[in-house]
N, C-alpha and C positions, 0 to 999 in steps of 0.2 A: 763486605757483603757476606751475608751467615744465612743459612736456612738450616732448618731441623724438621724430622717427620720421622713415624713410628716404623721401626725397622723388625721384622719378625725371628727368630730366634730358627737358624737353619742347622740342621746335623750336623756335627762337628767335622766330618771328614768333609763337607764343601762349602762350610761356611765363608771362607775368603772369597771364593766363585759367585755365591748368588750373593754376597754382599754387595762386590761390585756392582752386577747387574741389578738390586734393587737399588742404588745408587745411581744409575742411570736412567731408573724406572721415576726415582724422585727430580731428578732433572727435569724429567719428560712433563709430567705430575706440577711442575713450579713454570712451565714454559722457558726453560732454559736449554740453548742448544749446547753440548759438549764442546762445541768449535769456538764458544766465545770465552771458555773457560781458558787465563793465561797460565796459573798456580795455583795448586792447592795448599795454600797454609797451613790450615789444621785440621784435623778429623779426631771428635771426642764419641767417645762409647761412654755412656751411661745408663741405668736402668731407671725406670716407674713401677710405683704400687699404686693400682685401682684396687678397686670392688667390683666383680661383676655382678648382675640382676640377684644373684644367690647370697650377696652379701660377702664373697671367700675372698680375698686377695691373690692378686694373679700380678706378675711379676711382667716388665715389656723392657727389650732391649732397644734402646733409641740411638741414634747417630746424628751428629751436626757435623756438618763442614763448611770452612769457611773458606771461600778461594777468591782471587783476584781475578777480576774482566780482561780477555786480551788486548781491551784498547787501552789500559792502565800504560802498559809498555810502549804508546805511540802502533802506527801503520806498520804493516810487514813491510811494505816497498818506500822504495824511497824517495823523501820529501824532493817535491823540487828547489833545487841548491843554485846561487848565482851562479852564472858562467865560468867559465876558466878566467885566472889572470894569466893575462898574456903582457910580458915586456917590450916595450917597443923600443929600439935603438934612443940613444937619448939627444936631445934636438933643442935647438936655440931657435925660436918663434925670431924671426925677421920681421921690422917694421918697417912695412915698403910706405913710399909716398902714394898719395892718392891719386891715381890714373886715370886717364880720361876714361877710358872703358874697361871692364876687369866682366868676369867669369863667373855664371853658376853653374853647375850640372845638375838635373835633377835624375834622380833614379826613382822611378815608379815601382807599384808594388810587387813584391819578391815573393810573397807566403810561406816563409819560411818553414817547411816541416817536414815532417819523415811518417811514412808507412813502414808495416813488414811486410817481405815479401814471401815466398812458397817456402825458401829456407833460413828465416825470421834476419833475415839483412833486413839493416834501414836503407830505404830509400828515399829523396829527398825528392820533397813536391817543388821546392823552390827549383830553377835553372844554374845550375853551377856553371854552366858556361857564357849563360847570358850574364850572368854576375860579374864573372872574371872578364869580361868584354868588355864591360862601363865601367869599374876600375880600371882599366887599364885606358880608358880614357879620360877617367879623373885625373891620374897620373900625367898624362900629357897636358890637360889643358891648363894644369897648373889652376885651378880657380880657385875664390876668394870666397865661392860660397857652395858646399852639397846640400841638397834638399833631398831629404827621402819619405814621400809623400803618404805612408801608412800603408795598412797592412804587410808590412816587413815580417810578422809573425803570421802564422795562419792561425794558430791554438784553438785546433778542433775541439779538443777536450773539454774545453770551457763552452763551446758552442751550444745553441738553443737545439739542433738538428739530432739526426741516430746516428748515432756513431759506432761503427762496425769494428771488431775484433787489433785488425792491422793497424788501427790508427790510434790505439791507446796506448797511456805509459809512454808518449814519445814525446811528450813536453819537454823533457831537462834534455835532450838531445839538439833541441829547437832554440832554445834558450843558448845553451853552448855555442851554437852555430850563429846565434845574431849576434852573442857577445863576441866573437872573434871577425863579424862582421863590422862592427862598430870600429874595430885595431884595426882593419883592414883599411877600413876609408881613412880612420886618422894616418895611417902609413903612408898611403898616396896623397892625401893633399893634408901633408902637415903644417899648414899655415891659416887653410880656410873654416871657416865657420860651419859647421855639421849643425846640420838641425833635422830630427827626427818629428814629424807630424805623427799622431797616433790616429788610426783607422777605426773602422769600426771592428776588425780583427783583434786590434790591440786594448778594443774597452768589453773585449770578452772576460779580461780576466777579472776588473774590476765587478764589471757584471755580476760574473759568478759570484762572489765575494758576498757579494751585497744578498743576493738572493740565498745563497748555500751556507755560507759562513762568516757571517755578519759581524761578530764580534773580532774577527782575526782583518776585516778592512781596514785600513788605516796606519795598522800596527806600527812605529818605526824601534831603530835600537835605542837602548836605552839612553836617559841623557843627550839626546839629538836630534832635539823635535822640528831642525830644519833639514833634515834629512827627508830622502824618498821613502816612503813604507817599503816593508822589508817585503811583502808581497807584491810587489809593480813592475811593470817593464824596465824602465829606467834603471831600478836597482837590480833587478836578477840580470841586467846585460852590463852593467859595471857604466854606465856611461859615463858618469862622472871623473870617472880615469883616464875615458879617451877623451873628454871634451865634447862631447855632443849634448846638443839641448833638445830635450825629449817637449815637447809642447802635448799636452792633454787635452783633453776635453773635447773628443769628437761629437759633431761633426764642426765645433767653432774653432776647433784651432787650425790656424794659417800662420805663412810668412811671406812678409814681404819684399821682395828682392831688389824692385828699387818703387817710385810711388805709382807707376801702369802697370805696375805688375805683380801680382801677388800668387801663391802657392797654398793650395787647398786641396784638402784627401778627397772630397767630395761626394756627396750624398744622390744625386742622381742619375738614372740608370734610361736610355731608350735606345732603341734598336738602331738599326740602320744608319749608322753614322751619325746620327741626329741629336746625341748629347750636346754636344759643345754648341750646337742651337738651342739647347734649352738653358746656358748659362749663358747666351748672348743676350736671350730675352729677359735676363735679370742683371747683368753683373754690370756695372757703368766703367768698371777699369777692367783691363786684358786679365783674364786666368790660367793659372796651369793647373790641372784635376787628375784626381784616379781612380778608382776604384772598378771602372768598367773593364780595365784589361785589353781594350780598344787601341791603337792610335787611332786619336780625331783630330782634325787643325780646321775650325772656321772662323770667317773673321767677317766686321760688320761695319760698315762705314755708314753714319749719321753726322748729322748737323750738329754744331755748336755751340756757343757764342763766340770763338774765336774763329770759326770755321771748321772744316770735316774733323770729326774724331775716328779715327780705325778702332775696335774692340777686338783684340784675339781671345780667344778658346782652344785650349788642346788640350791631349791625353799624350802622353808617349808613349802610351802600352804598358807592359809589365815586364817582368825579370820574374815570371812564374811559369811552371812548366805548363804548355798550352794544350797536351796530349790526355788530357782526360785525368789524371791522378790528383787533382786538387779537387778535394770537396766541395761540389756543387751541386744545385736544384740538377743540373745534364748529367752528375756522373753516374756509373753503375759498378755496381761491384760484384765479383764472383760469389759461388755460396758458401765462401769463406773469409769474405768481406774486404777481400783484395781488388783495388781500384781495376778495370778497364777501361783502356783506352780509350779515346776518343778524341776528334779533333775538335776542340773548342774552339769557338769565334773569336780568339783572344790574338794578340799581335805582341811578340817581344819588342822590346827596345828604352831609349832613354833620350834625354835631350841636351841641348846647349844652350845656356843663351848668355849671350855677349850685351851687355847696358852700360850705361852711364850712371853712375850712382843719384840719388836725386828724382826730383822730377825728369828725370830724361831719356831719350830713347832704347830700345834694343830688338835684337835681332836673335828670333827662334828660330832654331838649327833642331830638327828633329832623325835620330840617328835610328836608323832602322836595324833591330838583330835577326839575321836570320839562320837557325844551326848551329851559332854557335860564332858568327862572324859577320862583322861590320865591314864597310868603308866608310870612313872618315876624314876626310879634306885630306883624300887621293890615298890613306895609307889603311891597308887593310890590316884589321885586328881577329884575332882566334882567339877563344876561349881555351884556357890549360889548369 
């Protein structure tokens, strides 16, 4: 980048001083602000002969310089980078025989993310102790399957909403923390099947993407076009290390845990306990949903050709802190854009459910967190 313009010939005892400053005058003069200037490469002095009106030759001292943009050198801060790798003990996958009834846990959505607070500590919108409560009953139930039903990230940043001072810059902290989330479940049920549903939190980033910087969606490493793009969840939390299968495409992506029963992040929202009535009046097999932050459990008994069918609907709530600090249409923030409190309509916890594989039955176990601690079939759990 060069620009030139006619520079006037100042008294020799301050010509270094006002050169600068009509250097800054021609910044001003070309709409360039000084702050996006990274290097100056070159700066040439050279003179012109005109004519002026009288026909005399007059002599003009000119200056060019030529300098580099600061976004030549990339961002001042920095990019968000994949998670930590974390090692996990090393482990021989057991091939059990198939059982009349075996285990999923789901864990509902966590919002994984951090504010600053008055003395720039992160603080974490997700429940760290409702976290470490359903791991540690992952652990016990030994199951064959985790379902973690979306919004596991919150990534405000990426969000359509205002976002206030505290809550930026705190992606790769977020990131971090799902990627050591992901080692954690493979740690407790290192045999069963992780599968990660994406929310509508987690198609924030894409989103952005598409909208802000379109050209950089998609991208993967070189030579590894079945790879995750190097911008997505999946790959910034490493999952493919711990074995989790990240399922996209909200709001279609589900799983199914045996054939009455399937797992969906879920796209609908009513008040008064009345969601899981509004997926009874559509869904012909039992669901498990999230998104509302709710526990809900209803269920619907209808005719049909074999005789009664039961339909279930539930929420097991959330693993998100329920006291006001998750970004929502209720929260409020000081005039420094740090969350207050408030109690949200939201309900911790996670669920169990015991089936038969197949077409066959099972049985929802909804675990209630409250603080930080459960009961569960008589044994009480603390979060640490």
């Amino acid at each position: 980048m060069s620009l030139g313009d006619e520079l006037t010939t100042p008294p020799a005892d301050v010509r270094r001083k006002q050169a600068l400053g009509q250097i800054l005058e021609m910044l001003e003069r070309k709409g360039i602000d000084p702050a996006e200037i990274g290097s100056v490469k070159r700066v040439s002095l050279y003179q012109s002969l005109t004519k002026n009106k009288d026909g005399e030759a007059e002599t003009h001292d000119l200056t060019a310089i030529q300098f580099s943009p600061a976004f030549e050198t990339g961002p001042e801060w920095p990019v968000i980078q994949p998670g930590p790798a974390i090692k996990l003990p090393a482990r021989k996958t057991q091939v059990k025989p198939d059982a009349a009834w075996q285990t999923c846990v789901v864990l509902p959505d966590m919002q994984i993310g951090y504010y600053r607070d008055a003395t720039d500590t992160l603080q974490p919108t997700h429940d760290e102790q409702a976290i470490s409560v359903a791991l540690q009953i992952v652990k016990a139930v030994k199951p064959a399957m985790v379902v973690m039903v979306g919004d596991n990230l919150d990534a405000p940043e990426f969000g359509k909403y205002r976002l206030t001072p505290a809550f930026q810059r705190t992606m790769q902290a977020a990131i971090d923390r799902a990627t050591t989330l992901c080692a954690e479940v493979r740690d407790v049920a290192p045999d069963a099947e992780i599968v990660w549903l994406a929310g509508n939190h987690e198609e924030r980033l894409p989103n952005y993407l598409l909208d802000n910087a379109s050209a950089a969606f998609g991208l993967r490493r070189g030579n590894v076009p079945d790879s995750w793009p190097v911008l997505s969840i999946p790959y910034l939390c490493r999952m493919d290390e711990y074995g989790v299968d990240y399922r996209s495409g909200y709001p279609a992506g589900h799983v199914w845990i045996n054939q009455r029963l399937r797992v969906i992040h879920g796209d609908k929202v009513a008040s008064g306990g009345s969601t899981a009535h509004k997926y009874l009046a559509t869904e012909k097999t039992s669901v498990i949903y999230g998104h509302i932050h709710r526990r809900e459990w209803a269920e619907r008994t209808r005719e049909d050709w074999d005789g009664a069918k039961t339909v279930m609907a539930a929420s097991p709530g959330c693993l998100a802190r329920i006291d006001g600090v998750v970004p929502s249409t209720k929260q409020g923030t000081d005039l420094d854009g740090r969350p207050l409190k408030r109690t949200e309509d939201w309900q911790s916890g996670c669920a169990v459910v015991t089936y038969e594989p197949g077409d066959g039955r099972f049985v929802y176990e909804q675990v209630a967190i409250h603080d930080g601690w459960a009961q569960y079939r008589g044994k009480d759990y603390y979060g640490g």
